[in-house]
C-alpha positions as CSV (number, residue, x, y, z in Angstrom):
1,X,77.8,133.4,-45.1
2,X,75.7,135.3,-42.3
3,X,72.8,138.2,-43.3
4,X,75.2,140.8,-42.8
5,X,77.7,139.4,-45.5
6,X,75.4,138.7,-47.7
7,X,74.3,142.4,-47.8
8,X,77.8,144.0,-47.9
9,X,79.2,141.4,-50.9
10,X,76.4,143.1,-53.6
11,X,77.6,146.8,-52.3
12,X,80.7,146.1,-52.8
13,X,81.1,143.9,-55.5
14,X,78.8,146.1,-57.7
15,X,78.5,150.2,-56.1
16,X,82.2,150.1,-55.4
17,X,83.2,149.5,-59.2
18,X,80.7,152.0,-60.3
19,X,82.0,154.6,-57.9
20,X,85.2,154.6,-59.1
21,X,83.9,154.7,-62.9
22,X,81.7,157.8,-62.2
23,X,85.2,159.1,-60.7
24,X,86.9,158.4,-63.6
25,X,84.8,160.1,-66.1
26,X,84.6,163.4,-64.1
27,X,88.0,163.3,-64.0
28,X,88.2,162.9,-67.8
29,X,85.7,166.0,-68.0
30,X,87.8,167.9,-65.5
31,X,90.9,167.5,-67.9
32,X,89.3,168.2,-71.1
33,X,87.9,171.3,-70.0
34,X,91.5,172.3,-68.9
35,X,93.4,171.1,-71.5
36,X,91.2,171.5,-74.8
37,X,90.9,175.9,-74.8
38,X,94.9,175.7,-74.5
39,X,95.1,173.7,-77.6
40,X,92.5,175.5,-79.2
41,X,94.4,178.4,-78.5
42,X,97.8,177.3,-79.7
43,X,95.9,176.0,-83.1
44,X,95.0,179.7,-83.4
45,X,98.2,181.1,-82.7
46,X,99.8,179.4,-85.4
47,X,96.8,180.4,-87.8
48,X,97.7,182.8,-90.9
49,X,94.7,185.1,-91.2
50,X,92.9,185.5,-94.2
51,X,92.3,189.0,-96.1
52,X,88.8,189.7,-95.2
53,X,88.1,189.3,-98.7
54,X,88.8,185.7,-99.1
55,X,86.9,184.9,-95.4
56,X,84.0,183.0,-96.7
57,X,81.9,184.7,-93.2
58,X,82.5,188.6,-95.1
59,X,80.4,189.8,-97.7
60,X,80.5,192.7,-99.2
61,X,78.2,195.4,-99.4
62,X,79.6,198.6,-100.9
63,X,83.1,199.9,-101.9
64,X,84.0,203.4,-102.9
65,X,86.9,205.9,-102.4
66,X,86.0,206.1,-98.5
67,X,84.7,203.0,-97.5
68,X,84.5,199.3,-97.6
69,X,81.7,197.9,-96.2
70,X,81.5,194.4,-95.4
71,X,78.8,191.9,-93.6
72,X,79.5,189.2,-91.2
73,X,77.3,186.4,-89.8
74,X,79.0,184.0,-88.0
75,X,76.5,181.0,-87.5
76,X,76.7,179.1,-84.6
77,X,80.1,177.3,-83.8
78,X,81.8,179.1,-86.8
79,X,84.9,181.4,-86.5
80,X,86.7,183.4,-88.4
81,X,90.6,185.1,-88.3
82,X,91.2,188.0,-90.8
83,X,93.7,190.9,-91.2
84,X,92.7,194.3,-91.2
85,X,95.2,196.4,-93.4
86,X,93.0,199.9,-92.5
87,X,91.2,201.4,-89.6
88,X,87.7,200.2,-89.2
89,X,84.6,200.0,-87.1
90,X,82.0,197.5,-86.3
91,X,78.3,198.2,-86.1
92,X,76.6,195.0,-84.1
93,X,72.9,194.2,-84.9
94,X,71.8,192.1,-82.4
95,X,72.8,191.6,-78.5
96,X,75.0,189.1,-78.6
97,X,78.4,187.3,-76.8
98,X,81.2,186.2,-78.6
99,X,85.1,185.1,-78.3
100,X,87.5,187.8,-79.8
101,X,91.1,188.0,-80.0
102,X,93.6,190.2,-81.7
103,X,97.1,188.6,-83.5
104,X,98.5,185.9,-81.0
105,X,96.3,186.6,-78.6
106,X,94.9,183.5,-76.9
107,X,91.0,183.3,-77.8
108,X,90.0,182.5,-73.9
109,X,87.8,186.1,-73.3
110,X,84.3,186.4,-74.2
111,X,82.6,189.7,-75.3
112,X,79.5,191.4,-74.4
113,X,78.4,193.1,-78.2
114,X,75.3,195.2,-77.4
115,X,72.8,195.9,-80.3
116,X,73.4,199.1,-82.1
117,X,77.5,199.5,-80.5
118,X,79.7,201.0,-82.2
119,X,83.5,199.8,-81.8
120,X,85.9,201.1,-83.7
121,X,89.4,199.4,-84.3
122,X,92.7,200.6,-85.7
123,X,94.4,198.3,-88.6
124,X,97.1,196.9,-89.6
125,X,96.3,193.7,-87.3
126,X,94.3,190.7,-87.4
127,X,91.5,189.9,-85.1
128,X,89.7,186.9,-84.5
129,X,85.6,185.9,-83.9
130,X,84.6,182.9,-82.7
131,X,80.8,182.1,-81.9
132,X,79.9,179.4,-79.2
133,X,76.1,181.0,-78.6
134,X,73.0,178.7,-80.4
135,X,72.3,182.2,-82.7
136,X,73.8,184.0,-85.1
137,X,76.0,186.8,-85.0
138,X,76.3,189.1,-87.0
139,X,77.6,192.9,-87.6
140,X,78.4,195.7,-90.1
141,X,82.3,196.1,-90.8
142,X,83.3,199.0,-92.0
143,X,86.9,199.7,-93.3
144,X,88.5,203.6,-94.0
145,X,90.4,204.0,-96.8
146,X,91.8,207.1,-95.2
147,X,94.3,206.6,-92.2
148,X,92.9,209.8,-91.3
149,X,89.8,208.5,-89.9
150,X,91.5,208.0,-86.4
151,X,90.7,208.2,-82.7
152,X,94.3,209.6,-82.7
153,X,94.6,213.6,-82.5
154,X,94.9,216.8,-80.5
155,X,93.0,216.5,-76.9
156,X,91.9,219.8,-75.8
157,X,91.2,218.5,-72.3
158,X,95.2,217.6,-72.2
159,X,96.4,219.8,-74.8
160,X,98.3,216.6,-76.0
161,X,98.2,214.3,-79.2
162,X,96.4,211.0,-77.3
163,X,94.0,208.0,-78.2
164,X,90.5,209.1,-78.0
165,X,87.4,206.9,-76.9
166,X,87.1,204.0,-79.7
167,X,83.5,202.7,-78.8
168,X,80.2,204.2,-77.5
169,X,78.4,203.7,-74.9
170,X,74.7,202.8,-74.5
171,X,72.0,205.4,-74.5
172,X,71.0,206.1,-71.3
173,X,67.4,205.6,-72.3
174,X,67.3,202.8,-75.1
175,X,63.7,203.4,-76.2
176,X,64.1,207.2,-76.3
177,X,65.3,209.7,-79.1
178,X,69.0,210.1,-79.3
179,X,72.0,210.5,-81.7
180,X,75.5,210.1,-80.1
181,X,78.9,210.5,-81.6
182,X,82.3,209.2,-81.4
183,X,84.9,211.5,-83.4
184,X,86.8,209.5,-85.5
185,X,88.8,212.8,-86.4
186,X,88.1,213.0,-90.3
187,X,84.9,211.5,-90.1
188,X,82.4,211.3,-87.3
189,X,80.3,207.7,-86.3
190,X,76.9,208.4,-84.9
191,X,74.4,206.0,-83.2
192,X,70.8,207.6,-84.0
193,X,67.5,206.6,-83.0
194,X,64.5,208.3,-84.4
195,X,61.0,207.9,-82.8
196,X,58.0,208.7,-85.5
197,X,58.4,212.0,-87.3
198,X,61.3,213.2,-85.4
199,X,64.5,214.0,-88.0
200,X,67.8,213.9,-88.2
201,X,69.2,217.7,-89.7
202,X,70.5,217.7,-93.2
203,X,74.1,217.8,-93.7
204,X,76.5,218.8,-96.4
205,X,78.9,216.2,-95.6
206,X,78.7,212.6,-97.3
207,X,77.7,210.3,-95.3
208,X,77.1,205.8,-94.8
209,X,73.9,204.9,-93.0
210,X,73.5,201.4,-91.6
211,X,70.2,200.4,-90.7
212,X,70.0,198.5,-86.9
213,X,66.8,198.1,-87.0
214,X,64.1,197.8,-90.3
215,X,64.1,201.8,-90.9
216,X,60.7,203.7,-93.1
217,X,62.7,206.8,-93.8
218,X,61.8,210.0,-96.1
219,X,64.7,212.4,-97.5
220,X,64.1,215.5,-99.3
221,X,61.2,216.2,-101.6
222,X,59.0,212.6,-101.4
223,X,62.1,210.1,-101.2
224,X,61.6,207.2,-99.6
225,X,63.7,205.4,-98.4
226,X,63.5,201.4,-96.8
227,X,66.4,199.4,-95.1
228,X,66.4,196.2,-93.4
229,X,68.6,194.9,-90.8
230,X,72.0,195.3,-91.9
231,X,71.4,197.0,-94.8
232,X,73.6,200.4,-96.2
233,X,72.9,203.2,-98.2
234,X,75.9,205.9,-99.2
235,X,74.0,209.5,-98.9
236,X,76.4,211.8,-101.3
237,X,77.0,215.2,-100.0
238,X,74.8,218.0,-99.2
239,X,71.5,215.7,-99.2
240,X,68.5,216.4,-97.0
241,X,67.0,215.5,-93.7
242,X,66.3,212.0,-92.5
243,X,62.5,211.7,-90.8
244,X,61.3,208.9,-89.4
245,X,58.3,208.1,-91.3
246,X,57.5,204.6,-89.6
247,X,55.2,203.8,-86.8
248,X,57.6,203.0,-83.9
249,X,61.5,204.2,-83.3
250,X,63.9,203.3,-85.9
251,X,67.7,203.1,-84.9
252,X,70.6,203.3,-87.5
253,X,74.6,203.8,-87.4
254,X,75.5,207.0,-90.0
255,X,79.3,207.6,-90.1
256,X,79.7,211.2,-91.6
257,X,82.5,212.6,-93.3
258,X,84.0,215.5,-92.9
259,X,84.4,218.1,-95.7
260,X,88.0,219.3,-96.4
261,X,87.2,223.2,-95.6
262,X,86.1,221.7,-92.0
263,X,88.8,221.7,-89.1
264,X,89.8,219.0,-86.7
C-alpha cells in the first residue's frame, strides 16, 4: 500500500460513514419539523372544547348580571381550547406571542398580544391558546351577558348596519397620558393610562376596571383604592373620579356600561 493509499483508506473508511449519518439526521429534523405541526393540528381539530369553566388554565374572578370575568395564565408549553357561548374581550398584561386558532382552524399562526390590548371577540365559537414562549401568558377575559355588547350596529360613516373595529390600537405615545375607546355598542371598553394626579372624570354608568399595571388610585371622598396586575374591581353606577395617586403612570382596562336612557 503506497503513502497516498494509506491516507485516503482512513478518509474514507471513517469521514465517509459519518457524512452520510450527519445527512441522515438533518434529514430526520427536516421531516419532523414538516410533518409534526400537521399532526399537531389534526389532534386539535378533532379536539371537543371545554366550557371555560371546566379549563383548569381560567379562573374566575367576578360574576354578576353583566359580566363574567375570568383569568388565564398559560405557563410555558401549556394550551388550552374552550367555547365561548357569549361575546367577550381579552385584556393582555404583558407583551407576549402566542398560537391562536378559532374552531377547526389549524393552530400554525402565531400572535403578536401587546401589553394593555384590548381584543374583543364575538361568541358562540371556540378558540384555542397555545404558548411555545419560556414565560407565562396571561390575560383578563371578559364575557357579556348581554348580546348587546357588540361591534355590530349602525355606521354613520356608511349609513349601513356593519362590523365595527374589534381591537385597539397602541397609544401613539406609550408613556404618555391617554384613554382610548372601542364602542362595543351597549357598553364601551377603554384603555386608560393615568400619569400622577391626573384623573379619569366620574361617570354615572357602572363600570369593570382591570388593572395592567399595579394601580395607587383614590375615588371620591378619601377611598383608596390598590390593584395589582390582573386584578378587577366592579365600580357600581354613578361613582366618582379615578386619580392617580401613585408616583409613576398607572395603566388600567375600564369597560363602561351604558345606561338605558343613553342612545346608541
Amino acid at each position: 500500500m503506497d503513502k497516498h493509499e494509506r491516507l485516503i483508506r482512513p478518509i474514507r473508511e471513517i469521514l465517509l460513514p459519518l457524512v452520510v449519518l450527519l445527512a441522515f439526521a438533518a434529514c430526520v429534523r427536516l421531516v419532523r419539523a414538516a410533518f409534526f405541526p400537521i399532526v399537531q393540528a389534526h389532534s386539535w381539530q378533532s379536539a371537543t372544547p371545554a366550557d371555560i369553566t371546566q379549563d383548569p388554565h381560567y379562573r374566575i374572578l367576578m360574576e354578576n348580571t353583566q359580566v363574567r370575568v375570568f383569568a388565564l395564565t398559560l405557563p410555558p408549553g401549556a394550551q388550552s381550547f374552550v367555547r365561548h357561548e357569549h361575546n367577550y374581550l381579552t385584556v393582555q398584561l404583558e407583551d407576549h406571542e402566542a398560537m391562536m386558532w378559532k374552531n377547526d382552524d389549524s393552530p400554525i399562526q402565531h400572535f403578536r398580544a401587546p401589553s394593555g390590548e384590548i381584543h374583543f371577540f364575538l361568541g358562540g365559537s371556540a378558540q384555542g391558546i397555545r404558548n411555545d414562549s419560556n414565560t407565562e401568558f396571561r390575560n383578563v377575559t371578559v364575557e357579556f351577558l348581554d348580546p348587546k355588547v357588540t361591534i355590530y350596529g349602525y355606521r354613520f360613516e356608511s349609513g349601513k348596519y356593519d362590523f365595527g373595529p374589534n381591537v385597539l390600537n397602541p397609544p401613539v405615545d406609550p408613556e404618555g397620558h391617554f384613554a382610548n375607546s372601542l364602542d362595543l355598542e351597549k357598553a364601551v371598553a377603554r384603555d386608560v393610562q393615568l400619569l400622577p394626579g391626573e384623573s379619569l372624570p366620574a361617570t354615572k354608568r357602572a363600570s369593570l376596571v382591570i388593572a395592567v399595571t399595579p394601580l395607587q388610585l383614590a375615588s371620591g371622598a378619601g377611598k383608596k383604592i390598590f390593584l395589582r396586575t390582573g386584578e378587577v374591581l366592579w365600580r357600581e353606577t354613578g361613582e366618582t373620579v379615578l386619580t392617580n395617586t401613585g408616583p409613576g403612570r398607572e395603566r388600567f382596562a375600564i369597560v363602561e356600561f351604558r345606561l338605558p336612557t343613553e342612545k346608541y
